[in-house]
C-alpha positions in Angstrom: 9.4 18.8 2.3 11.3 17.0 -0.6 11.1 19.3 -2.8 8.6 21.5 -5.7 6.9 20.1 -8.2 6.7 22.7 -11.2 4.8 22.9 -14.2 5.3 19.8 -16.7 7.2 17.6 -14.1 5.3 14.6 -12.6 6.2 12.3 -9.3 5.7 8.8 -8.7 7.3 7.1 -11.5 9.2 4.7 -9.4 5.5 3.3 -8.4 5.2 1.5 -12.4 9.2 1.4 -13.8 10.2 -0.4 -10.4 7.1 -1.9 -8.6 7.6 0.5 -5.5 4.7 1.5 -3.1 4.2 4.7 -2.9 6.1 6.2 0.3 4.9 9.9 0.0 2.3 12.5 -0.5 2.0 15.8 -2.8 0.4 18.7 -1.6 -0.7 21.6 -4.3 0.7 25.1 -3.3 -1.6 26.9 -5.5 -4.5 25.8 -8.0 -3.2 23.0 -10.8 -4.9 20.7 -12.5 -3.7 16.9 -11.9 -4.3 13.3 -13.5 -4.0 10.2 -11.8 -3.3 7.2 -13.6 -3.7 4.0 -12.3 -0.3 1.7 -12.9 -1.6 -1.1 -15.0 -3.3 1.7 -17.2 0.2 3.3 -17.6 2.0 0.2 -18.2 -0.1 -0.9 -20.8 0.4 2.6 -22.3 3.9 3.4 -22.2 6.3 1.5 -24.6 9.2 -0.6 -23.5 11.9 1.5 -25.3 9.9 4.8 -23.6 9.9 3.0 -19.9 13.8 2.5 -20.4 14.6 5.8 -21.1 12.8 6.9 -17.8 13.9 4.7 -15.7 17.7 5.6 -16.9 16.8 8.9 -16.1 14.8 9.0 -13.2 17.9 6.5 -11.6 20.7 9.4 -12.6 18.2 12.3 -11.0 17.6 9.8 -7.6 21.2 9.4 -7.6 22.5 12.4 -7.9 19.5 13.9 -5.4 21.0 11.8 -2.8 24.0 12.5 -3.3 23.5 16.3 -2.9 22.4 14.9 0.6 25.2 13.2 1.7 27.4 16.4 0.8 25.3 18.6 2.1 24.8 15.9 6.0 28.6 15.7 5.7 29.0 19.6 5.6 27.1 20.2 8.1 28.9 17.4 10.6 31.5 18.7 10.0 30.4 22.2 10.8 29.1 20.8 14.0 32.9 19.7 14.6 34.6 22.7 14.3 
């Protein structure tokens, strides 16, 4: 697991603002409601200005995600060490 999904948040943005495939799967923990939207649809919906601003800050959250990682794989190496 990647991580939880609350109310309000979404995943998959990387699939339109960067022309990814998707690489995962989301499984519901409890009863939600959920919308799919195919790509083109959302690209013809979202503005420019309004992709931009995600993609700035989807980037900073990925970046900052894997970098909690690396700490957290170097901590633990050098647990593993000692």
């Amino acid at each position: 697991m990647i991580g939880v999904i609350k109310a309000g948040q979404w995943i998959g943005e990387e699939v339109f603002l960067m022309d990814l495939p998707i690489t995962y799967n989301a499984i519901a923990g409890e009863n939600c409601k959920l919308l799919k939207i195919h790509v083109q649809d959302f690209k013809e919906c979202v503005p420019e200005d309004v992709k931009k601003r995600i993609l700035k800050k989807v980037t900073r959250k990925k970046i900052r995600w894997i970098r909690d990682r690396l700490e957290e794989l170097h901590e633990s190496r050098l647990a593993i060490a000692n």
